[in-house]
C-alpha positions as CSV (number, residue, x, y, z in Angstrom):
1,X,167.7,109.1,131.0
2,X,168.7,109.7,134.7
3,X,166.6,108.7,137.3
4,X,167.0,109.6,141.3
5,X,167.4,107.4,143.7
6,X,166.6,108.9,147.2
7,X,167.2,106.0,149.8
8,X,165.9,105.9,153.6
9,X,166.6,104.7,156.6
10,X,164.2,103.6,159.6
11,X,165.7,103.0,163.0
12,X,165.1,103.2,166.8
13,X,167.4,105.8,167.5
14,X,169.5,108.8,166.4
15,X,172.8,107.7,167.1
16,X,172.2,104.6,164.7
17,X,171.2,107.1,161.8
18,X,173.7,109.4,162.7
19,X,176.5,106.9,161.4
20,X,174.5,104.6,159.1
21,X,173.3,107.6,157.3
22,X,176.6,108.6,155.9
23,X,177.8,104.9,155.4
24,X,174.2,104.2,152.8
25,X,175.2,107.3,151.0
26,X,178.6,106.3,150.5
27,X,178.2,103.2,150.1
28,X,175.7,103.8,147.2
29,X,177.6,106.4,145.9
30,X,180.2,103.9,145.0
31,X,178.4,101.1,144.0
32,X,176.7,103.5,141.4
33,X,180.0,105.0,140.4
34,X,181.6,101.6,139.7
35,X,179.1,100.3,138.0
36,X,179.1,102.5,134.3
37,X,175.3,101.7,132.7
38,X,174.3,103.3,136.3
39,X,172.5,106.3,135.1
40,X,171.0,107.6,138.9
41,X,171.1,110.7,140.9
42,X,172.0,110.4,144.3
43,X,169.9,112.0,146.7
44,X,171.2,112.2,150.7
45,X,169.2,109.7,152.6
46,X,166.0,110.4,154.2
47,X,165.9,109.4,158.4
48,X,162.9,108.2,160.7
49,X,163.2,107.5,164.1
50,X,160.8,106.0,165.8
51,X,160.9,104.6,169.7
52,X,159.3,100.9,169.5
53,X,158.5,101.1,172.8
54,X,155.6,103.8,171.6
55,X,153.9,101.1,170.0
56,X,154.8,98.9,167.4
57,X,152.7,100.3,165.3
58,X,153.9,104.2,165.3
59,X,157.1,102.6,164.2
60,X,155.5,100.7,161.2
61,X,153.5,103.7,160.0
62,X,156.8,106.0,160.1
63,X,158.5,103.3,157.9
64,X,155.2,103.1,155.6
65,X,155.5,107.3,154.9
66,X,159.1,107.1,154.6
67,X,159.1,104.1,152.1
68,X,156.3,106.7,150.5
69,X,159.5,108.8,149.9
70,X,161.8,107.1,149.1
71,X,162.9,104.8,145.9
72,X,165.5,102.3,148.3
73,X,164.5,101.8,152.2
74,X,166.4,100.3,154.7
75,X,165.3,98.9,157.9
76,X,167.9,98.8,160.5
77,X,167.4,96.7,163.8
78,X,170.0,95.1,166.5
79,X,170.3,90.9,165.9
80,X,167.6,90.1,168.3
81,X,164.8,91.9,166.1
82,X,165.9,90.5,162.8
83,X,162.7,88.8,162.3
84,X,160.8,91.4,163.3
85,X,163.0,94.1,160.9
86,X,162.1,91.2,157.6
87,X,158.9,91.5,158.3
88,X,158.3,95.2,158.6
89,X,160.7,95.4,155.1
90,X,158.2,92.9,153.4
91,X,155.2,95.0,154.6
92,X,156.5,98.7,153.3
93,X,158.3,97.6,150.0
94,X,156.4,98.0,146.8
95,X,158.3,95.5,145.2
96,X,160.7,92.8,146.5
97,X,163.4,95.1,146.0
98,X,162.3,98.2,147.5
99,X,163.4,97.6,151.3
100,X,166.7,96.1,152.5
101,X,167.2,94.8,156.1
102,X,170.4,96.6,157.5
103,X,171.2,94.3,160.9
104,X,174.6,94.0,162.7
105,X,175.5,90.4,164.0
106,X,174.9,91.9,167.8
107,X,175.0,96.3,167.4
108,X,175.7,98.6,165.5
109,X,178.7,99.9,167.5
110,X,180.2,96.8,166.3
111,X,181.0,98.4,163.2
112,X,182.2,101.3,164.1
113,X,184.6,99.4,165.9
114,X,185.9,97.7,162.5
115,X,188.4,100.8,161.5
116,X,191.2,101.6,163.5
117,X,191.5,104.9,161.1
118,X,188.1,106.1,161.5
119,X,189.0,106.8,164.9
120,X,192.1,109.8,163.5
121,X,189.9,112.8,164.5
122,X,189.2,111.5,167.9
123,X,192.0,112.4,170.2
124,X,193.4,110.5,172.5
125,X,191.1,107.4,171.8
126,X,192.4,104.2,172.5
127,X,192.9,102.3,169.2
128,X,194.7,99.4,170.6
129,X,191.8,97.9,172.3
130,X,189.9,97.3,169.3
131,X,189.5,93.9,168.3
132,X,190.6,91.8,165.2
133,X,187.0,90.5,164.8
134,X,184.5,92.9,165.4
135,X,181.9,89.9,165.6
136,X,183.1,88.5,168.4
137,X,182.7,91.1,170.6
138,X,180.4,90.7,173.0
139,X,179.3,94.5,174.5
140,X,180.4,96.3,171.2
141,X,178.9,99.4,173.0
142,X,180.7,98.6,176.3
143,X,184.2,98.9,174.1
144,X,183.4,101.5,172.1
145,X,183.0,103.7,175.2
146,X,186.6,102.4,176.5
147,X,188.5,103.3,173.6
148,X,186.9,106.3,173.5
149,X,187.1,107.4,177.3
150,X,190.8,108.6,177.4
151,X,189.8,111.1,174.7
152,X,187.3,112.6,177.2
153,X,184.4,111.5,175.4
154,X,181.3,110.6,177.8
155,X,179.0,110.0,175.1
156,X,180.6,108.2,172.2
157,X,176.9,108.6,170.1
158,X,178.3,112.2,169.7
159,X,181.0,111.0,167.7
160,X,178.8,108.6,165.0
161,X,178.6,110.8,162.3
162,X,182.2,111.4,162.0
163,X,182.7,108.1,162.1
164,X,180.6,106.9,159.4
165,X,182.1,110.1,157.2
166,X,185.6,108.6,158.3
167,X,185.1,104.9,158.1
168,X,186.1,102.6,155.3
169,X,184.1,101.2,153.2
170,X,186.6,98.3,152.4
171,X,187.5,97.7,156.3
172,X,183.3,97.3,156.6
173,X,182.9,95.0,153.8
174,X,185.7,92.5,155.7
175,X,182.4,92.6,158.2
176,X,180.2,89.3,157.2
177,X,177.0,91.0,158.5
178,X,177.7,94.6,156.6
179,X,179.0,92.2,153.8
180,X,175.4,90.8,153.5
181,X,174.1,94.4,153.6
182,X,176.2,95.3,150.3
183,X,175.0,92.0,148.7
184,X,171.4,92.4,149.6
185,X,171.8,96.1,148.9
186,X,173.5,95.6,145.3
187,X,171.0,93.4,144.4
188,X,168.2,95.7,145.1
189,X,169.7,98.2,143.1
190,X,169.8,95.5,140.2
191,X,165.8,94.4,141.1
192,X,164.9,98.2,140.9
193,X,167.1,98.6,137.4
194,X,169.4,100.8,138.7
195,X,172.5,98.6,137.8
């Protein structure tokens, strides 16, 4: 008997759920589809964003009515606020399984930095900056808005949700941090018995 699976994301800001967003639904989408005993329906993700800087605890009760909501959470923070993401994900999930940390090694711009290709329906943008090892890059938001500044784009954040539609999902799995995402994420799915 199918069951659904609606995931969610919690994050600080928009343009961080504006690409992540599409990447989750993907992403499950085809972990689900390789997997054949997966007997799910794949609802789009679920957002909430929520400033930290209004209180610590506005944040936490957003991510308590979304994981309310939603079978698979995931909490999403920059490297600096790891600990802090682990232990909101341990206070909303109803089981070990039911929230998943999402954190980039430094930002998320980082990854969308990872595909050359993504970057197809962006005119003009200046691919041959990018760097072999998205990891090392230090201001991942500084670069992001150089290669795409000869395109006439001012505020790259505009551009996210294309990007995580045109991303791919192979290129982000060559990514140690998203490749810990999958893992963690894949077994989740197993821990909630939906592989």
């Amino acid at each position: 008997m199918s069951r659904p699976l609606r995931p969610g994301l919690i994050a600080e800001g928009d343009s961080d759920c504006d690409f992540l967003l599409p990447v989750i639904d993907r992403q499950l989408n085809e972990i689900l589809l390789a997997n054949p005993s997966a007997d799910c329906d794949v609802f789009p993700s679920r957002r909430s964003v929520c400033v930290k800087k209004h209180g610590k605890q506005r944040f936490r009760e957003a991510a308590a009515r979304l994981a309310r909501q939603c079978q698979l959470v995931f909490v999403h923070a920059d490297h600096h606020e790891v600990h802090e993401a682990e232990e909101m994900a341990a206070d909303i999930g109803q089981n070990p399984h039911h929230a998943v940390v999402l954190v980039p090694k430094r930002e998320t711009e980082a990854w969308l930095l990872a595909d050359a290709e993504a970057f197809r329906r962006v005119r003009g943008a200046e691919i041959g900056i990018l760097p072999d090892d998205v990891e090392k890059e230090q201001d991942p938001k500084a670069l992001l808005k150089k290669v795409m500044g000869p395109a006439g784009v001012d505020r790259p954040a505009d551009y996210f949700e294309l990007l995580g539609q045109d991303i791919s999902l192979d290129v982000l799995k060559t990514v140690p941090a998203y490749k810990r995402w999958y893992d963690r994420t894949a077994d989740a799915l197993k821990g909630l018995h939906y592989l």
